[in-house]
C-alpha positions as CSV (number, residue, x, y, z in Angstrom):
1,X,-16.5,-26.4,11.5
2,X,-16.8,-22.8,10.9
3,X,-13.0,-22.0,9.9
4,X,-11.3,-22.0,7.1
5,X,-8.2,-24.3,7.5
6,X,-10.8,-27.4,8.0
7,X,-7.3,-29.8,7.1
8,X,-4.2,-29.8,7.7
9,X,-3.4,-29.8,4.1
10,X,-5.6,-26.5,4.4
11,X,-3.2,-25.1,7.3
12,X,-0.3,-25.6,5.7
13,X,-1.3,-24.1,2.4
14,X,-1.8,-20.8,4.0
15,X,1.0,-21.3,6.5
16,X,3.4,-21.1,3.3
17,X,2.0,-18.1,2.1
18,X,2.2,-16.1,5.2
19,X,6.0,-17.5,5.4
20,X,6.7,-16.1,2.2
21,X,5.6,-12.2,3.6
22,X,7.2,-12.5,7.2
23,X,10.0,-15.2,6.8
24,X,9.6,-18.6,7.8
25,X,11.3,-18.5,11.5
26,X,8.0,-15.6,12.5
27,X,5.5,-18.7,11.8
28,X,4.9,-21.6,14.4
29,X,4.0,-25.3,13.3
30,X,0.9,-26.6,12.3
31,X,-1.5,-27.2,15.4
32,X,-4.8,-28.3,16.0
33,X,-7.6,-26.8,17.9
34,X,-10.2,-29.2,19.7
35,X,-12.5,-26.5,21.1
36,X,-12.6,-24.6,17.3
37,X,-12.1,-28.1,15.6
38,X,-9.9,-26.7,13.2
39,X,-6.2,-26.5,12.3
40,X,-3.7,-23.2,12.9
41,X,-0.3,-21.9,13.5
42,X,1.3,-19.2,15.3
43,X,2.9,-15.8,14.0
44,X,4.9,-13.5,15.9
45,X,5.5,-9.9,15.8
46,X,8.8,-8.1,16.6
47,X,10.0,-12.3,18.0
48,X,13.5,-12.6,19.2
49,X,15.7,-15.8,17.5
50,X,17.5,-17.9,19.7
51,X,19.8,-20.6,17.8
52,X,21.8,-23.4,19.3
53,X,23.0,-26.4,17.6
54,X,21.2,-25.0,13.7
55,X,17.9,-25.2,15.7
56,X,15.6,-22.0,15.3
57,X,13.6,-21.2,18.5
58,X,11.1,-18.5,19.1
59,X,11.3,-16.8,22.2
60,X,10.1,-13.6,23.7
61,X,6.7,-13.9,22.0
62,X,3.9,-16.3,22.5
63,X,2.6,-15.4,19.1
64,X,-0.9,-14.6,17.3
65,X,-2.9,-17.6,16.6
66,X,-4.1,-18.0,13.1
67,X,-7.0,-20.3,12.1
68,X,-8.8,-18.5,9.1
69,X,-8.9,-15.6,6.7
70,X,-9.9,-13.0,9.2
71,X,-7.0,-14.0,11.6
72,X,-4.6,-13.1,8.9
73,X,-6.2,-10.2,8.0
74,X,-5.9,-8.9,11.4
75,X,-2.7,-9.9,12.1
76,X,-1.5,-8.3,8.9
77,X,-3.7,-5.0,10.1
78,X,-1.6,-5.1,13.1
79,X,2.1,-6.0,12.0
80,X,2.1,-3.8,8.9
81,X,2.0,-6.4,5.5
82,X,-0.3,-4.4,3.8
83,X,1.6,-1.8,0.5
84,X,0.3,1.7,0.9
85,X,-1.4,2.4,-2.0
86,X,-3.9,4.9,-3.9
87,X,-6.2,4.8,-6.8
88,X,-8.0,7.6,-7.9
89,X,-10.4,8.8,-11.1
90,X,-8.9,12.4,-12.6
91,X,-8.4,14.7,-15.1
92,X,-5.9,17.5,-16.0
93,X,-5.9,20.4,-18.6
94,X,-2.4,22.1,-19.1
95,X,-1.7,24.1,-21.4
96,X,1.3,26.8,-20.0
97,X,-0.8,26.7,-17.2
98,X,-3.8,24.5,-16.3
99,X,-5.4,22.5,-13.5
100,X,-6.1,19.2,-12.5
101,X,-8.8,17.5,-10.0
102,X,-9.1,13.9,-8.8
103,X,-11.5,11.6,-6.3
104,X,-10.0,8.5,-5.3
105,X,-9.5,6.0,-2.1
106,X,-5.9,6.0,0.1
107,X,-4.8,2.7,2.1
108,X,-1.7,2.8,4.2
109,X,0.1,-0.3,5.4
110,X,-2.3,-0.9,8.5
111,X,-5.3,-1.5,6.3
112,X,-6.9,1.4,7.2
113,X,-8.3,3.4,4.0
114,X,-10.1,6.9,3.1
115,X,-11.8,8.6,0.3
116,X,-10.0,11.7,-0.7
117,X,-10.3,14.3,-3.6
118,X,-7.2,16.4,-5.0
119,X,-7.0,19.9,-6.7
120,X,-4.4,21.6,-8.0
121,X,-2.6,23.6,-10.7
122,X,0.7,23.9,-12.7
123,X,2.3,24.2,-15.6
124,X,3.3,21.8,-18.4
125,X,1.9,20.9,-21.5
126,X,-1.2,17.7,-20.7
127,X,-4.3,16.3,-21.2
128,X,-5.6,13.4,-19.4
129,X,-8.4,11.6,-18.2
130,X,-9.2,8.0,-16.7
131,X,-7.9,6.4,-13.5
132,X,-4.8,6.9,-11.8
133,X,-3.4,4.1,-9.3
134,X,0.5,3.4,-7.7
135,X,2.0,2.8,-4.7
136,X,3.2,5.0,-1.6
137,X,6.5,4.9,-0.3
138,X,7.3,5.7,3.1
139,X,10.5,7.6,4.1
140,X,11.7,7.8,8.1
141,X,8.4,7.7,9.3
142,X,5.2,5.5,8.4
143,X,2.5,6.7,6.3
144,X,-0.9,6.8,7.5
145,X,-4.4,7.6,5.8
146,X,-4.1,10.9,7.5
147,X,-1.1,11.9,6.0
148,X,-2.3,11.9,2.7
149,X,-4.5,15.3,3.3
150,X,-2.3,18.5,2.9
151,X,-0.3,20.1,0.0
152,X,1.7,18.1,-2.0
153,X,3.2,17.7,-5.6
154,X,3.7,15.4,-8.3
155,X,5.3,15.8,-12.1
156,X,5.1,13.2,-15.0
157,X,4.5,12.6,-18.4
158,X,2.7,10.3,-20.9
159,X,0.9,9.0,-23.7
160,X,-2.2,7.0,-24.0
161,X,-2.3,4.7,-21.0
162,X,1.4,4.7,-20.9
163,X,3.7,6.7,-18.9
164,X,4.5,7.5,-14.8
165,X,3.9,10.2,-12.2
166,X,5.9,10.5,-9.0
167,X,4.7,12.7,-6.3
168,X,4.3,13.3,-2.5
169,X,3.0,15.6,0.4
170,X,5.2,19.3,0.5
171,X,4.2,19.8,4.4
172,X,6.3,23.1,4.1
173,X,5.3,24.4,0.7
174,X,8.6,24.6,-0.6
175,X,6.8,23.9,-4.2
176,X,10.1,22.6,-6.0
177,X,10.5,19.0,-5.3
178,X,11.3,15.5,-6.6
179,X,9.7,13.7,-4.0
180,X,7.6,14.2,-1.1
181,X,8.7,15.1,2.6
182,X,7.7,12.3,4.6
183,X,6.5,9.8,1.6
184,X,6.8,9.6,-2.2
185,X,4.3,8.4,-4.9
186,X,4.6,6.4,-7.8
187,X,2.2,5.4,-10.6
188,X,1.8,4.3,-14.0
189,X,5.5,2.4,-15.2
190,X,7.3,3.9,-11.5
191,X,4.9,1.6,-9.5
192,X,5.0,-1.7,-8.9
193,X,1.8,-4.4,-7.7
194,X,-2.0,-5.0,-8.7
195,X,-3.5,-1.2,-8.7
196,X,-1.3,0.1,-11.7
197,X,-3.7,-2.2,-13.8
198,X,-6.2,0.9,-13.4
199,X,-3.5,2.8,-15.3
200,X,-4.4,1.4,-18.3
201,X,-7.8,3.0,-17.8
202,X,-6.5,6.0,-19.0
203,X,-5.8,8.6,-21.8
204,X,-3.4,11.0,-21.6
205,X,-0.7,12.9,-23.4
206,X,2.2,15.5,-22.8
207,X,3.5,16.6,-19.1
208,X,3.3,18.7,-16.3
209,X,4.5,19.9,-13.0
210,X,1.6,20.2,-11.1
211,X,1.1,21.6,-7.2
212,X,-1.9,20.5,-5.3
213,X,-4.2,19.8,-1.6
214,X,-6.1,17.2,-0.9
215,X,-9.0,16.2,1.9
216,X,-9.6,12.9,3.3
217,X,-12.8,11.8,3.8
């Protein structure tokens, strides 16, 4: 057999984990495929609930099947699982006044991803250098790789590889802002999940208010 979930035992092991991102009444029982020779299960996207009697049944959706890692992956491509997120290697120098540059990768939600660079300016008191990682926030609308290019702004403070940043795009240039206009960013002790490790990558020290524009790639 060429799939992953060769068992049942194998099935349900990954069944649980999907449960545990989409709730367990969006995944279907454990099936078996003679014509792939392996075991799956169903998820389904945007399902309407019908229960009678405490029984849960799925209707209005006949489901994705999922057999094997690159089932889940797309499915989660498609239904939004992924966390937005950005990592990026910089380094800022302000002192009054000063400037900062960074070149780094953007993923939204879908599992799309770009390479992007940032420069910008501001004022503040900093010096840093080393990697820069957090999470992306959406507001009303969701964030895609694209959205990331533009003018944005971000202000934080730190010492050593401790400390946070909080940021997002200023579409309008209004330049004074606590968070972005259609998404926010957080790193260092504001975000949350795997990429802040890269934050400990990193020396820095003081603060800043910094105004930038970044290109996707």
């Amino acid at each position: 057999p060429d799939g992953l979930y060769e068992t049942e035992k194998q099935a349900n092991k990954a069944k649980s984990k999907v449960e545990k991102d989409l709730g367990a009444h969006n995944v279907g029982s454990i099936s078996y495929d003679e014509d792939r020779n392996e075991y799956g299960f169903k998820v389904f996207k945007d399902p309407t609930i019908q229960m009678e009697d405490g029984v849960v049944t799925v209707i209005g959706d006949r489901g994705t099947s999922v057999f094997n890692k690159k089932d889940v992956h797309g499915f989660k491509s498609a239904n939004g699982l992924h966390k937005a997120s950005y990592w990026s290697l910089s380094a800022s120098f302000v002192f009054g006044g000063g400037g900062s540059f960074a070149v780094g990768r953007v993923s939204d939600k879908y599992g799309e991803s770009a390479w992007f660079s940032t420069i910008g300016g501001g004022v503040g008191l900093e010096l840093g250098v080393g990697f820069d990682a957090g999470e992306i926030l959406e507001h009303d609308q969701d964030f895609r790789v694209g959205d990331f290019q533009g003018y944005g702004i971000n202000y934080g403070a730190g010492i050593g590889p401790l400390g946070f940043r909080i940021g997002g795009n200023d579409i309008n240039q209004r330049k004074l802002l606590y968070k972005g206009d259609t998404y926010t960013t957080v790193s260092g002790a504001a975000s949350s999940g795997p990429p802040k490790l890269l934050n400990a990558l990193k020396f820095k020290i003081g603060g800043s208010f910094l105004w930038n524009e970044t290109t996707t790639y």
